[in-house]
KESE-391968 format. One record per residue (C-alpha): chain; x, y, z. Coordinates in nm, 2 decimals. Layout:
BEGIN
[site 'A'; [X; Y; Z]]
...
This chain:
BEGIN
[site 'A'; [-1.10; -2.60; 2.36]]
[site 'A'; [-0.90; -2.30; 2.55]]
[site 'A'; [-0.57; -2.34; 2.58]]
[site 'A'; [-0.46; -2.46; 2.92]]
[site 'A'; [-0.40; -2.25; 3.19]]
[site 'A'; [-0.04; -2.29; 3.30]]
[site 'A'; [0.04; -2.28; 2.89]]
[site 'A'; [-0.16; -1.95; 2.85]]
[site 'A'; [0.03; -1.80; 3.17]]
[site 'A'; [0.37; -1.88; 3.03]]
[site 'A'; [0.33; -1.70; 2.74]]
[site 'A'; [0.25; -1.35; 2.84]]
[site 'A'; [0.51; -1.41; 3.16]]
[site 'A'; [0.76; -1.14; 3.13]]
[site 'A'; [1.01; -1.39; 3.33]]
[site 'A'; [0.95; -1.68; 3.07]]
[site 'A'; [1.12; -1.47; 2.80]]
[site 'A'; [1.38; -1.39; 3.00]]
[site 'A'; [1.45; -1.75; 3.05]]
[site 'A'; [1.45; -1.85; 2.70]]
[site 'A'; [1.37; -2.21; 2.76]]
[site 'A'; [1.04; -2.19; 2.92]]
[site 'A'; [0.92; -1.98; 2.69]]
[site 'A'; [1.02; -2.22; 2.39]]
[site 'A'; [0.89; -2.49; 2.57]]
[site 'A'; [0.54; -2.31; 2.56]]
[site 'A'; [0.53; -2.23; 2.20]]
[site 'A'; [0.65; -2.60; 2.09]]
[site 'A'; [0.30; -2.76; 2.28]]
[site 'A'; [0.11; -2.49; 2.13]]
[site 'A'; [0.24; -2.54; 1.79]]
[site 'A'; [0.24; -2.92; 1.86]]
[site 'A'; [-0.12; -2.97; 1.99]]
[site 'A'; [-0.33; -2.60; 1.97]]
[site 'A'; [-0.11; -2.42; 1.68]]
[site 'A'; [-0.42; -2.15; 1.70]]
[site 'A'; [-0.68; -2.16; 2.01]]
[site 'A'; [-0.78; -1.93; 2.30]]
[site 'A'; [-0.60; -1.84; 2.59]]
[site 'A'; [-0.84; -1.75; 2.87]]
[site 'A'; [-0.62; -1.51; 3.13]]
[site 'A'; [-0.76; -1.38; 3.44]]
[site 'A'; [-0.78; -1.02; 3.42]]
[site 'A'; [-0.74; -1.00; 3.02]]
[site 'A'; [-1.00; -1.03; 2.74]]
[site 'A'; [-0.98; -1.38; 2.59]]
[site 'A'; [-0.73; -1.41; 2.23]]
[site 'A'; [-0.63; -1.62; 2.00]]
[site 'A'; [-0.28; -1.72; 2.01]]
[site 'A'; [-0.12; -1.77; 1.67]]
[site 'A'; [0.19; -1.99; 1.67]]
[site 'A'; [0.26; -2.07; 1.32]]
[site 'A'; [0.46; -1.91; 1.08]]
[site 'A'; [0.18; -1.96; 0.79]]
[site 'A'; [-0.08; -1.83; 1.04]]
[site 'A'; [0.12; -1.55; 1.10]]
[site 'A'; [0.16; -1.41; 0.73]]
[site 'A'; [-0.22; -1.51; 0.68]]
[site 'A'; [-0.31; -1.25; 0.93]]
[site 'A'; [-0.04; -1.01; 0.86]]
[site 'A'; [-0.14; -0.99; 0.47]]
[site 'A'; [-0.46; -0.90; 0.53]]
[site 'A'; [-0.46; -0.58; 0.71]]
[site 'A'; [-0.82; -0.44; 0.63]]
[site 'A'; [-0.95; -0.76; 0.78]]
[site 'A'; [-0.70; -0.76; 1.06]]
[site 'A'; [-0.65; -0.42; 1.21]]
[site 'A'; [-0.40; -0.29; 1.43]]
[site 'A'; [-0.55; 0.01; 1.61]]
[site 'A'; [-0.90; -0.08; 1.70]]
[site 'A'; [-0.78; -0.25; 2.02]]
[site 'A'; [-0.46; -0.24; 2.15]]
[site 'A'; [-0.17; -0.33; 1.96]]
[site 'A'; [0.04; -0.49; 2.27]]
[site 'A'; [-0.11; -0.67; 2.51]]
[site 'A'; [-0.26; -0.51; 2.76]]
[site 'A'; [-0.49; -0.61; 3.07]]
[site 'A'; [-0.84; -0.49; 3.07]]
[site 'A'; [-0.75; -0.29; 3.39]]
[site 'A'; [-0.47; -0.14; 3.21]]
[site 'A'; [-0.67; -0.08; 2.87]]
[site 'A'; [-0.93; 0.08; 3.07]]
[site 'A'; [-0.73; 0.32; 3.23]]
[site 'A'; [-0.53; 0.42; 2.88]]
[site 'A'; [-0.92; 0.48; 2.72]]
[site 'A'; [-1.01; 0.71; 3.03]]
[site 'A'; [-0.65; 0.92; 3.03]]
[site 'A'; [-0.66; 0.90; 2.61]]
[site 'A'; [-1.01; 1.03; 2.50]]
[site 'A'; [-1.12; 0.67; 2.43]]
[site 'A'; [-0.82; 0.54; 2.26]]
[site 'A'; [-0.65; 0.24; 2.34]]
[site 'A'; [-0.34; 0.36; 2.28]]
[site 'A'; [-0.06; 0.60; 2.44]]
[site 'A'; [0.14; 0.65; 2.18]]
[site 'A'; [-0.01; 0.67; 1.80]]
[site 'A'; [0.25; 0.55; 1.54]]
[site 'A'; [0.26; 0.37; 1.27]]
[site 'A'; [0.21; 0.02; 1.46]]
[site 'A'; [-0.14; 0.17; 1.59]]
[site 'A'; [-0.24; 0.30; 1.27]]
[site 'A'; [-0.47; 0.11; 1.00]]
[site 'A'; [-0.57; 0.28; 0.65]]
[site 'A'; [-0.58; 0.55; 0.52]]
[site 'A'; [-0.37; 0.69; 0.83]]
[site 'A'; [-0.09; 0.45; 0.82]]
[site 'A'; [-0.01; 0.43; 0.42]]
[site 'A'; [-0.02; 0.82; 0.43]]
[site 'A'; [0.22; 0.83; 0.76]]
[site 'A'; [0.40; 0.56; 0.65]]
[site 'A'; [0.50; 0.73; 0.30]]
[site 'A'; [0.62; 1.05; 0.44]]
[site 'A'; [0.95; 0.89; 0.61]]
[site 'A'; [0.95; 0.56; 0.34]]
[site 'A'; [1.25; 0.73; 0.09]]
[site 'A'; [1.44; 0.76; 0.39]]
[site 'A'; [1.47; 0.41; 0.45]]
[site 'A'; [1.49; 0.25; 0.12]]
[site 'A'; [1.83; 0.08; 0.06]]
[site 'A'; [1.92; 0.33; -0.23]]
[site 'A'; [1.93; 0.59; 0.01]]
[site 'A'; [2.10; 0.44; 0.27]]
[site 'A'; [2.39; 0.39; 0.10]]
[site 'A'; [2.47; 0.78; 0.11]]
[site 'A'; [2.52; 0.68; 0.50]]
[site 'A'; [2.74; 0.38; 0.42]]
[site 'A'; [3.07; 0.57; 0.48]]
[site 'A'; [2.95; 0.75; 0.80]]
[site 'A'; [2.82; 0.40; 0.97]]
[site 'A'; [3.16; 0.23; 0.86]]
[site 'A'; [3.34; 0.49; 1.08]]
[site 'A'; [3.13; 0.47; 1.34]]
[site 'A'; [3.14; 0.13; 1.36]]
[site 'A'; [3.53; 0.15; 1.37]]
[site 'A'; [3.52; 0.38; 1.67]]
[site 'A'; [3.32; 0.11; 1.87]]
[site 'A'; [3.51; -0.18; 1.74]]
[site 'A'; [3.84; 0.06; 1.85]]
[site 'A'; [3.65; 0.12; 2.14]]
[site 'A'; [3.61; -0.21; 2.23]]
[site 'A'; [3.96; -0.33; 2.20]]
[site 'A'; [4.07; -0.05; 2.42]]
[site 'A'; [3.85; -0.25; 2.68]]
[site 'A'; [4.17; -0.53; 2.68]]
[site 'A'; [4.01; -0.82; 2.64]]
[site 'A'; [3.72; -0.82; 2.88]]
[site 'A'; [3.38; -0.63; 2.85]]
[site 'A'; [3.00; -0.71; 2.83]]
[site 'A'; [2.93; -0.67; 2.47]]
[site 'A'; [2.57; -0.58; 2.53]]
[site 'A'; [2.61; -0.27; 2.78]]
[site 'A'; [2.94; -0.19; 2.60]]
[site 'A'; [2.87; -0.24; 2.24]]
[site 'A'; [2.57; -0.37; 2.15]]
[site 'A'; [2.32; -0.11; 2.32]]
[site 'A'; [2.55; 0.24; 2.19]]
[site 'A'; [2.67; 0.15; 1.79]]
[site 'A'; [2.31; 0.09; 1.66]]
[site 'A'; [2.21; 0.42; 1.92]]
[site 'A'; [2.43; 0.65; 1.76]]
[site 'A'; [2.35; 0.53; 1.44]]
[site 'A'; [1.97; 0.64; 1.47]]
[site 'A'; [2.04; 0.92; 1.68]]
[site 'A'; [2.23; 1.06; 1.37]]
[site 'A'; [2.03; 0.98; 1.10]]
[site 'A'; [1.72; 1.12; 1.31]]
[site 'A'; [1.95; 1.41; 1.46]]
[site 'A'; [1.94; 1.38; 1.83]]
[site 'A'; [2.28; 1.52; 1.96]]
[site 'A'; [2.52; 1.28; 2.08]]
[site 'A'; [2.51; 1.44; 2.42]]
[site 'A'; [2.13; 1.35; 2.48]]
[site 'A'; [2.23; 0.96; 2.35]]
[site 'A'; [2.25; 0.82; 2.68]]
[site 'A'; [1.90; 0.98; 2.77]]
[site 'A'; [1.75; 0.82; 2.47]]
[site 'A'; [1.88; 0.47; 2.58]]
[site 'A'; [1.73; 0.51; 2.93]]
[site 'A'; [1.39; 0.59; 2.81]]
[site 'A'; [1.43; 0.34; 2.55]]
[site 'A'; [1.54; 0.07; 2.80]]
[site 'A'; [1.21; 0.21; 3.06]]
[site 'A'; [0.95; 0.21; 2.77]]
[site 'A'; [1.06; -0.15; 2.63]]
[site 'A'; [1.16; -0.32; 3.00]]
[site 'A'; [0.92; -0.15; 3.20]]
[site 'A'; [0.86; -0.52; 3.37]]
[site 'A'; [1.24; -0.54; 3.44]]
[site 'A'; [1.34; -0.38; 3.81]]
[site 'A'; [1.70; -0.35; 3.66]]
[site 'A'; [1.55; -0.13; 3.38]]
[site 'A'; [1.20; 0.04; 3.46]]
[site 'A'; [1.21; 0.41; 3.55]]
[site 'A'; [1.11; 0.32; 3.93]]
[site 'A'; [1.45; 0.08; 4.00]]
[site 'A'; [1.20; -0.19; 4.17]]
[site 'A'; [0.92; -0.48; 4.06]]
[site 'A'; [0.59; -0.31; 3.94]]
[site 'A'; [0.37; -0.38; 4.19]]
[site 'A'; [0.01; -0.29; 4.04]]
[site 'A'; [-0.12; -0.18; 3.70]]
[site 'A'; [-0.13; 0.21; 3.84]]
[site 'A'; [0.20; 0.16; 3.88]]
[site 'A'; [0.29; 0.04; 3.54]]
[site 'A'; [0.09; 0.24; 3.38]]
[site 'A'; [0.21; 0.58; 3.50]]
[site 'A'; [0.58; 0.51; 3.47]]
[site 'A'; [0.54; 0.41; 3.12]]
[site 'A'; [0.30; 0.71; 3.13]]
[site 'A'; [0.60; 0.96; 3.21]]
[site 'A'; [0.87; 0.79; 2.96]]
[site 'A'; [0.60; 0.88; 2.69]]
[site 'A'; [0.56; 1.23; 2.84]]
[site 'A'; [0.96; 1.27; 2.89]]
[site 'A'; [0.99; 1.20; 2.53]]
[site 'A'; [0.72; 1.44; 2.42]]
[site 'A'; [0.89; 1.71; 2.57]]
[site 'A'; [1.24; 1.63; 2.38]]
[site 'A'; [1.09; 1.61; 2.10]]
[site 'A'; [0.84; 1.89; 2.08]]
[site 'A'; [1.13; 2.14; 2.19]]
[site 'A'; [1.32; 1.92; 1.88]]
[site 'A'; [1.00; 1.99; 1.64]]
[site 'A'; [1.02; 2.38; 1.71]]
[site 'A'; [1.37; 2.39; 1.63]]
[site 'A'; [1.34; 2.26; 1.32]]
[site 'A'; [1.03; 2.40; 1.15]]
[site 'A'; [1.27; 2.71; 1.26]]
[site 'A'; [1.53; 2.60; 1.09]]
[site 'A'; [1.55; 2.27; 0.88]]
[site 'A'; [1.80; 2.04; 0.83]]
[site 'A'; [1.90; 1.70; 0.62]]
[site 'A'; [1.78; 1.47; 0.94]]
[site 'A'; [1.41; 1.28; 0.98]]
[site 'A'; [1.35; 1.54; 1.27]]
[site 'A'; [1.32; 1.80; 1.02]]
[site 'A'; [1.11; 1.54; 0.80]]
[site 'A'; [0.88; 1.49; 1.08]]
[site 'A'; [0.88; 1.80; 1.18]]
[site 'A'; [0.75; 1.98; 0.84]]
[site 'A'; [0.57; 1.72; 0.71]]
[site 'A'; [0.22; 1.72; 0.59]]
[site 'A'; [-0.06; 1.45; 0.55]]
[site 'A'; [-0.35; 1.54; 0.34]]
[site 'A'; [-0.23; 1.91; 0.32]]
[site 'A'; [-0.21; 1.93; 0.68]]
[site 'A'; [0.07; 1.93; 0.90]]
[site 'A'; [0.07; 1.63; 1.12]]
[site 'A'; [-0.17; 1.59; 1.47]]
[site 'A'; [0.04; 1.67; 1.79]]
[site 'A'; [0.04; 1.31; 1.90]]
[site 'A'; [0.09; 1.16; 1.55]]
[site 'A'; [0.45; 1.38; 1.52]]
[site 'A'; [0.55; 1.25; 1.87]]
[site 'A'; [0.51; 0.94; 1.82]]
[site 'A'; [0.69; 0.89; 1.49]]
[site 'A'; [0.95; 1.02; 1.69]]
[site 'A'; [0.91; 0.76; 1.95]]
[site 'A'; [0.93; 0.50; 1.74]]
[site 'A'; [1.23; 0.59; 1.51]]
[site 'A'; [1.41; 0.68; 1.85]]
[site 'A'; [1.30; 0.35; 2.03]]
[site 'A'; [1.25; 0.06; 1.81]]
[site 'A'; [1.48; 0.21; 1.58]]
[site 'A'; [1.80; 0.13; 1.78]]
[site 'A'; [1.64; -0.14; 2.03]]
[site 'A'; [1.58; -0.46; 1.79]]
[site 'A'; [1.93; -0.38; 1.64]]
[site 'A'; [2.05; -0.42; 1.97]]
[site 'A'; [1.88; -0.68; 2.10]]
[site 'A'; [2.01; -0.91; 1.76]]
[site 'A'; [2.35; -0.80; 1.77]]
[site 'A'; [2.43; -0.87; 2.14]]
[site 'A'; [2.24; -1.22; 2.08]]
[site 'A'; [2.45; -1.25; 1.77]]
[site 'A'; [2.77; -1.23; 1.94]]
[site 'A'; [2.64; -1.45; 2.25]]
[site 'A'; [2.57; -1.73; 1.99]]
[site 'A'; [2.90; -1.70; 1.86]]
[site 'A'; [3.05; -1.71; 2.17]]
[site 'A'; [2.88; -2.04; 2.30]]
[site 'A'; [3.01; -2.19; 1.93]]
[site 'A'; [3.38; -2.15; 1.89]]
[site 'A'; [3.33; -2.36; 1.55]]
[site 'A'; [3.05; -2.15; 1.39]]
[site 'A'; [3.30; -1.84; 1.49]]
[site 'A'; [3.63; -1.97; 1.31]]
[site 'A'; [3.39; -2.05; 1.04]]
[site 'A'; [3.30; -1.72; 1.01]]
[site 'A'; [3.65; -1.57; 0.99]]
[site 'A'; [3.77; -1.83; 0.77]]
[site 'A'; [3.46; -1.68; 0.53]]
[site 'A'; [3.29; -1.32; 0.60]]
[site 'A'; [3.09; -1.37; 0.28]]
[site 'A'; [2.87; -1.61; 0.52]]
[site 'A'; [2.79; -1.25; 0.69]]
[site 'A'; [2.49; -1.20; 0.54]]
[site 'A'; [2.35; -1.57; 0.69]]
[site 'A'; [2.51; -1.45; 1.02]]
[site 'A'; [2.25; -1.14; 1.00]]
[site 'A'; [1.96; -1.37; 0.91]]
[site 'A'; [2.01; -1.62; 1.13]]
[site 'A'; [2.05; -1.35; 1.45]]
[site 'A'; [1.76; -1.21; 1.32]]
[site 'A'; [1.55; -1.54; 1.39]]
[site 'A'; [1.68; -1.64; 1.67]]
[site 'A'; [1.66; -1.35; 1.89]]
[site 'A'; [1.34; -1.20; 1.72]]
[site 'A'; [1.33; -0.92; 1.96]]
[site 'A'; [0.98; -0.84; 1.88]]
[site 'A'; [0.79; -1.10; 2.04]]
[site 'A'; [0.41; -1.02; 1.96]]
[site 'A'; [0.17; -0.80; 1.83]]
[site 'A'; [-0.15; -0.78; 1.86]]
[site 'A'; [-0.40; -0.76; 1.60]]
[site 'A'; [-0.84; -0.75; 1.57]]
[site 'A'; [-1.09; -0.91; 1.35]]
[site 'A'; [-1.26; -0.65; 1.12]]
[site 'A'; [-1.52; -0.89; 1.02]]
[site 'A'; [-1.55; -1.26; 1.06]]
[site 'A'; [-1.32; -1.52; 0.92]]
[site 'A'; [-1.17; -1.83; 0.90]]
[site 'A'; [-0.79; -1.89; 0.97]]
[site 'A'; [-0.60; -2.20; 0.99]]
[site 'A'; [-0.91; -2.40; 0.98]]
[site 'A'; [-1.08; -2.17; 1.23]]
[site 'A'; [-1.33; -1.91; 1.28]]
[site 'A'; [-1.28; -1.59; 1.40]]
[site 'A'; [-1.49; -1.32; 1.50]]
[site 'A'; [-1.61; -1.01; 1.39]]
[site 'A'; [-1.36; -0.83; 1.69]]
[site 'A'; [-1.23; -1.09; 1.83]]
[site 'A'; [-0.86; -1.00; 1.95]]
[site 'A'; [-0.52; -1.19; 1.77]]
[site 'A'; [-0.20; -1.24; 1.97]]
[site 'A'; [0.08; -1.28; 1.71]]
[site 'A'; [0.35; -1.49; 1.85]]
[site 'A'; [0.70; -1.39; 1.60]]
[site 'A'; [0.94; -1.59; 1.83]]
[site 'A'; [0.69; -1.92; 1.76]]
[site 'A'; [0.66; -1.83; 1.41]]
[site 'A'; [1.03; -1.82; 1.34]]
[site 'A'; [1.10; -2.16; 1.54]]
[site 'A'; [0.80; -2.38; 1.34]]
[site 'A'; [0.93; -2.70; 1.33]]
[site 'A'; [0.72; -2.69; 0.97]]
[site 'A'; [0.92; -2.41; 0.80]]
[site 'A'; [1.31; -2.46; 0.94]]
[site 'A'; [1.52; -2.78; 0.97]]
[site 'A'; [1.64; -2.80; 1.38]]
[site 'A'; [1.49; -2.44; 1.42]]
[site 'A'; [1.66; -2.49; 1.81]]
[site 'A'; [2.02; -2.44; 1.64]]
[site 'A'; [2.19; -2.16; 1.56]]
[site 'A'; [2.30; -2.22; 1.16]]
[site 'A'; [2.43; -1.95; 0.99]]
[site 'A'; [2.40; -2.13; 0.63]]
[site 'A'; [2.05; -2.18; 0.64]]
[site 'A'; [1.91; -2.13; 0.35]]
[site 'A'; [1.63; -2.00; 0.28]]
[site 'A'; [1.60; -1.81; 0.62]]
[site 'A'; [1.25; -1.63; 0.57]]
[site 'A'; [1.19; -1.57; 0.91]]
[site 'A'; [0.90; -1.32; 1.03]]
[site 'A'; [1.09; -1.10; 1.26]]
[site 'A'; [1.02; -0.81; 1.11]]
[site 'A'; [0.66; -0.87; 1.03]]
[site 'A'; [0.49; -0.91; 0.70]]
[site 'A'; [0.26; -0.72; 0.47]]
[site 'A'; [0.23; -0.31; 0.51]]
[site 'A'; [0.36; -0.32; 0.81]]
[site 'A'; [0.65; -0.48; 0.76]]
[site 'A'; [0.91; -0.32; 0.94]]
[site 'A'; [0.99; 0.04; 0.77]]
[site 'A'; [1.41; 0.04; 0.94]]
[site 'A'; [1.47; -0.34; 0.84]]
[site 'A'; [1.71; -0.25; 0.55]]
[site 'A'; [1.93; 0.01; 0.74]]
[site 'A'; [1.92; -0.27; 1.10]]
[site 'A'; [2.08; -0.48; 0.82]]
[site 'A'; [2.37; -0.25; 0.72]]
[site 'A'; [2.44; -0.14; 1.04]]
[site 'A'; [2.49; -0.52; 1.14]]
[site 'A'; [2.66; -0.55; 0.83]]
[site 'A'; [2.92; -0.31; 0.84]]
[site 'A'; [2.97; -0.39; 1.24]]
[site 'A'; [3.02; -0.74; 1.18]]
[site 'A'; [3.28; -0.65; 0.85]]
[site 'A'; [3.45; -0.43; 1.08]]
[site 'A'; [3.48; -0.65; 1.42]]
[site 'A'; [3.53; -1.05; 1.29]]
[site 'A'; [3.88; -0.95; 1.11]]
[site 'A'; [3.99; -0.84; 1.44]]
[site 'A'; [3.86; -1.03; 1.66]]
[site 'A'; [4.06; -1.33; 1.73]]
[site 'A'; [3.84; -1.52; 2.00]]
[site 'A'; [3.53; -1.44; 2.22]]
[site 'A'; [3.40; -1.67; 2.50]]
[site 'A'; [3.18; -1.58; 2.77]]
[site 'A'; [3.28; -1.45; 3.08]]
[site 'A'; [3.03; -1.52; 3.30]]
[site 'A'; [2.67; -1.57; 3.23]]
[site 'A'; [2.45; -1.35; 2.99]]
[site 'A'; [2.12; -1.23; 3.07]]
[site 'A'; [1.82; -1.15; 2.90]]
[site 'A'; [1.54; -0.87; 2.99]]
[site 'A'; [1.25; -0.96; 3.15]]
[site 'A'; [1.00; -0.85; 2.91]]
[site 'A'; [0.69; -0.99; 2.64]]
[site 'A'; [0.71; -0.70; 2.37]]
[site 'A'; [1.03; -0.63; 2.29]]
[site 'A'; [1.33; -0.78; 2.46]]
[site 'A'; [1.69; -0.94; 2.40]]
[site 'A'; [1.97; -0.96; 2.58]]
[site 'A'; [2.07; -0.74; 2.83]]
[site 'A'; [2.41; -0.84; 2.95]]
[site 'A'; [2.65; -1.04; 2.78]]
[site 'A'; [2.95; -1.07; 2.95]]
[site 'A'; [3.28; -1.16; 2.72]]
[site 'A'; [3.61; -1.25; 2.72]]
[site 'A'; [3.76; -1.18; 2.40]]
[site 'A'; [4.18; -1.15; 2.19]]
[site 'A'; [4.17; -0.85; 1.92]]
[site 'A'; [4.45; -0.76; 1.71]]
């Protein structure tokens, strides 16, 4: 049995996740009735679409037999894949970073920034994200009682946090979170780098094509600079280190950059703004909160699942296998559905509410396995410290007109999230 058409349509629709409900609607039949079965697209190679959670850390533990760069790691039409192989020397892929790597590559790349991110180092930058935290609460109240957290707020605390730690001048922020904003919502006209709807996979393909290119060319000038002169920032990590003796490939180097300036500030984001737009639709959750900031912690968690802003990855059989009662292919292609994982009706009680006690919250948001997400311990402080910093001051938040999310099927969230709001 393939799944049916319409169903199959809805869930690679760019405009379903931006509604939210259709896109929920989708995943619930699936998990309901085909939990793992084939969607047959028109112009796209057939997959399996995994929608439960224990599916999901089945495939994700397994990462010799499940591989992430032998096909592409998003989903991409054939068209589109095609053209990527021709302009890429056979690769799928534009970018190679550690989401398109499989071993050795990937434990070897991955170690070489890991220290960075582990929790005992971060919190040497403890102090430094508290006061930059202030400054956007501050900067936020000077706003006087009206502002759209996301654009505002959401988008430029978790930016400047990254940008520092990776050591991209404050000046060039607002670059970075254009790029960012083309690379992620290249199906978004409000977004994409051409202002209008993609009209063809050339299109699409190029734009995203000269994002990648206009990043390169930050970075490599960023690269010279500091194998010239080193400093205490991931740059100068990147851009001196070695893998196997060997100072890393060209492409390898950009992309790490890529994807600690991208997905390092984007999901943060993304959970934040949807954190505060859940607050402000539940004034009791809210005074609950400030009554108790030790439920913070729950707040995080809970954001975390319920805007899970990335919504798939795609991963390939390395040899065949069974899963959830099924059998899979030696290369047969895997579409891993987070958003459906962290909404199975088998794993949370009422997964469609937003509970901030709920306990145990092991959502899948940040993946599983090796390549569970390397920045998910410093996305947490950064929320963290933002939320110990805003909730004491914040007196009430409703919304002020109505929020909007960004019409994408990778990574997406919120992209406008209009508030009215008393601060003391």
């Amino acid at each position: 049995m393939t799944i049916p058409t319409d169903v199959a349509n809805t869930i690679i629709d760019p405009k379903a996740y931006a509604d939210g409900r259709r896109i929920d609607e989708a995943f619930s039949w699936l998990r309901r009735e085909a939990p793992l079965d084939v969607a047959e697209v028109e112009g796209f190679y057939p997959f399996w679409v995994v929608t439960r959670q224990a599916d999901i850390l089945e495939v994700e533990r397994q990462n010799e037999l499940f591989h992430n760069g032998d096909r592409p790691t998003t989903l991409t039409n054939i068209e589109g894949e095609k053209k990527v192989r021709e302009m890429m020397g056979g690769s799928p892929h534009l970018v190679r970073s550690l989401v398109q790597m499989d071993n050795p590559d990937h434990h070897a790349y991955r170690r070489l920034t890991q220290a960075w991110f582990m929790p005992q180092n971060l919190r040497q930058l403890e102090a430094r994200i508290r006061e930059i935290a202030r400054s956007f609460v501050d900067r936020m109240a000077a706003h006087g009682g009206r502002c759209d957290f996301a654009r505002d707020v959401a988008f430029l605390y978790p930016l400047h946090v990254v940008m520092e730690v990776l050591g991209v001048p404050e000046i060039d922020e607002p670059r970075m979170l254009k790029l960012t904003q083309e690379l992620f919502g290249s199906a978004d006209p409000e977004l994409n780098r051409t202002g209008e709807a993609i009209a063809d996979i050339d299109q699409g393909i190029a734009a995203i094509q000269e994002t990648v290119m206009d990043f390169m060319t930050y970075f490599n000038a960023m690269t010279e600079d500091r194998r010239r002169q080193p400093r205490n920032d991931l740059a100068s990590v990147i851009a001196n280190g070695q893998v196997d003796g060997q100072p890393l490939g060209h492409l390898e180097a950009m992309s790490y950059y890529i994807i600690a300036a991208t997905a390092g500030h984007d999901t943060t984001s993304n959970t934040t703004a949807g954190a505060l737009w859940a607050l402000a639709e539940r004034p009791e959750v809210f005074r609950a909160l400030k009554d108790d900031l030790s439920q913070i912690p729950g707040l995080i968690e809970e954001s975390i699942r319920w805007v899970t802003p990335v919504k798939h990855f795609m991963r390939s059989a390395t040899a065949d296998a069974e899963l959830g009662g099924r059998k899979i292919a030696k290369g047969d292609w895997l579409f891993l559905s987070y958003p459906s994982g962290n909404r199975d009706e088998a794993v949370y009680a009422d997964p469609f509410e937003f509970d901030i006690a709920r306990s145990p919250n092991k959502h899948v948001a940040f993946g599983y396995g090796a390549h569970i997400c390397l920045g998910q311990h410093l996305a947490r402080m950064e929320m963290r410290i933002l939320w110990e910093e805003l909730l004491p001051r914040l007196e009430s938040v409703e919304l002020d007109g109505t929020p909007a999310n960004m019409t994408a099927n990778f990574v997406c969230g919120p992209k406008t999230v209009p508030v009215r709001f008393k601060m003391h």
